[in-house]
C-alpha positions as CSV (number, residue, x, y, z in Angstrom):
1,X,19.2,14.5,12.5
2,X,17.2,13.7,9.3
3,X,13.4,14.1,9.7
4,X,11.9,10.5,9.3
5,X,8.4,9.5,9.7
6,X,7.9,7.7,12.5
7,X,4.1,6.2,12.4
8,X,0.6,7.3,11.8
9,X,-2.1,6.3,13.3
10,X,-5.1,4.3,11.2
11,X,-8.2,3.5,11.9
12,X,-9.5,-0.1,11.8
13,X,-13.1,-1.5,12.3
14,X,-11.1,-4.5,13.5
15,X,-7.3,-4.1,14.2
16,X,-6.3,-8.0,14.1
17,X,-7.9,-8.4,10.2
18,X,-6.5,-5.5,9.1
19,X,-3.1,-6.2,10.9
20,X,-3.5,-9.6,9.5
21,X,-4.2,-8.6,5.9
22,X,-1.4,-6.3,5.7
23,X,1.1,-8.6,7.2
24,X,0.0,-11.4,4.9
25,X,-0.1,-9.2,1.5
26,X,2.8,-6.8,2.4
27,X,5.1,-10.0,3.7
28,X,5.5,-7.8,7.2
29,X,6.9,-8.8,9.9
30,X,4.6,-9.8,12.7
31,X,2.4,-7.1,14.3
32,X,2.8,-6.5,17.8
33,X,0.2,-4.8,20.6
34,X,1.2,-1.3,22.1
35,X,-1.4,-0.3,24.6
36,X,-4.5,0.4,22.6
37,X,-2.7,0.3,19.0
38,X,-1.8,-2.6,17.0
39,X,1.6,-2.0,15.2
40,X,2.8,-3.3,11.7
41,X,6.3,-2.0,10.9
42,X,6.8,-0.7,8.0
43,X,10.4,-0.3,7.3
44,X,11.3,2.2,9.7
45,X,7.5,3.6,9.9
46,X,4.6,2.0,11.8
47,X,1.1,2.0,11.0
48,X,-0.2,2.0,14.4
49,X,-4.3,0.2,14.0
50,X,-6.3,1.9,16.5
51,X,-10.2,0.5,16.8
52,X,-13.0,2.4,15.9
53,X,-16.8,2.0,15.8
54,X,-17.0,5.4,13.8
55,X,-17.1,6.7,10.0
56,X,-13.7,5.8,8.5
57,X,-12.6,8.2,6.4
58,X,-10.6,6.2,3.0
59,X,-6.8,7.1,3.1
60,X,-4.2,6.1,0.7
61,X,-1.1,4.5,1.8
62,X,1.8,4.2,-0.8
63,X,4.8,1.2,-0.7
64,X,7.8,0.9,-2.6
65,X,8.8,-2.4,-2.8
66,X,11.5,-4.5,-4.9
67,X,10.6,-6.1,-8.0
68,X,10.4,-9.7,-6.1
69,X,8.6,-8.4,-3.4
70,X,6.3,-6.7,-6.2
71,X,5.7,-10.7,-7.8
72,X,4.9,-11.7,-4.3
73,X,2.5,-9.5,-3.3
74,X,0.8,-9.4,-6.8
75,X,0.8,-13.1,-6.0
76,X,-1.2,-12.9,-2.8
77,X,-3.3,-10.6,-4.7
78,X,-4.4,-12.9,-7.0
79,X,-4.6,-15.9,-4.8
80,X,-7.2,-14.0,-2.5
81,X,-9.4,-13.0,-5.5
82,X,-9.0,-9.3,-4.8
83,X,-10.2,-6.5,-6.9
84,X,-6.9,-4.6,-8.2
85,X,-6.4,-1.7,-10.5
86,X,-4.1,0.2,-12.4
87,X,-5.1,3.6,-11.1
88,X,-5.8,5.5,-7.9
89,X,-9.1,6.6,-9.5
90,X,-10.3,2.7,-10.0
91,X,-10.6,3.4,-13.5
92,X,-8.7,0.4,-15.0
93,X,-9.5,-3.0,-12.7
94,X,-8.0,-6.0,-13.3
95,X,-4.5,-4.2,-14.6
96,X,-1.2,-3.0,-13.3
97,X,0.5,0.1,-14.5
98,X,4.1,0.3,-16.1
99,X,4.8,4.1,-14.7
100,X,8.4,5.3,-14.8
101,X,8.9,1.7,-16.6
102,X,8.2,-0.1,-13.3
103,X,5.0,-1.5,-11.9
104,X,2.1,-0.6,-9.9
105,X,-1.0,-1.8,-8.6
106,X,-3.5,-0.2,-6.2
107,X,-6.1,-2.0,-4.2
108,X,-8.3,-1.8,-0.7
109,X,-7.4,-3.1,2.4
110,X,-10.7,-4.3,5.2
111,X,-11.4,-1.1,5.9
112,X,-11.3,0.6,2.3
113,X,-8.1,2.3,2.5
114,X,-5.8,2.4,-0.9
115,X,-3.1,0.6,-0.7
116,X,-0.4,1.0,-3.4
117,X,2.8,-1.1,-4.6
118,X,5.1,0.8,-6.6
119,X,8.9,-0.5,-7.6
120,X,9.6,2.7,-8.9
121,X,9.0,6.1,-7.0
122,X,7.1,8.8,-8.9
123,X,9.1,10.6,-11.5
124,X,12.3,8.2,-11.8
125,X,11.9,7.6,-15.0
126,X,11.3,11.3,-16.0
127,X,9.7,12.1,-19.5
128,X,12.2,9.5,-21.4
129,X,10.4,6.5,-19.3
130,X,9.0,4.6,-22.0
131,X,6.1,4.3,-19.8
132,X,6.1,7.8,-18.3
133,X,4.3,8.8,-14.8
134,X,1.4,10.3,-16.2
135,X,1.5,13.2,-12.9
136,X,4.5,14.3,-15.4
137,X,2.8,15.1,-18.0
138,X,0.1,17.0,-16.4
């Protein structure tokens, strides 16, 4: 058997919004109520939203989507007015990248995680990428 990941937990301030944002931006299936988590499948991984009244620490979460799915979610981007950048660091708002001559946006979700929508995986377009993953050259 292949090792796979199966879910990780994430912490909400509230699990419905952040459910609700993902499902909406991501154009996820429904999520559905396990116990105390609220699940949004992810492929074959969950994020399971647990509630929490405590210090969330920021956690990046990283999707590789189709180029459609990439115009629809950059879409729903723009139509809620959300701040978007190019970069993990927040360096560049306002702007997509073109690394590994794809596209990428990062931006937060409710509860200030990074979310990131890639259409290519780092390092697929190696050093002859006209736009080159800059991790490559470092």
């Amino acid at each position: 058997m292949a090792v796979t990941l199966n879910h990780t937990i994430v912490h909400a301030r509230d699990p419905e919004k952040t459910a609700d944002f993902l499902v909406e931006i991501l154009g996820l299936p429904p999520a559905y109520r396990l116990a105390h988590f609220l699940i949004v499948q992810v492929g074959e991984t969950s994020l399971d939203l647990i509630a929490t009244d405590g210090e969330i620490a920021s956690r990046h979460f990283a999707f590789l989507v189709s180029e459609l799915e990439f115009d629809d979610i950059f879409t729903h981007l723009k139509a809620k007015g959300l701040t978007y950048w190019a970069d993990p660091f927040r360096r560049e708002p306002g702007k997509i990248n073109h690394w590994d001559d794809g596209r990428g946006v990062y931006f937060d979700d409710p509860d200030g995680h990074l979310l990131e929508v890639i259409t290519r995986s780092y390092g697929d377009g190696g050093l002859g990428a006209k736009h080159p993953n800059p991790l490559l050259s470092e």
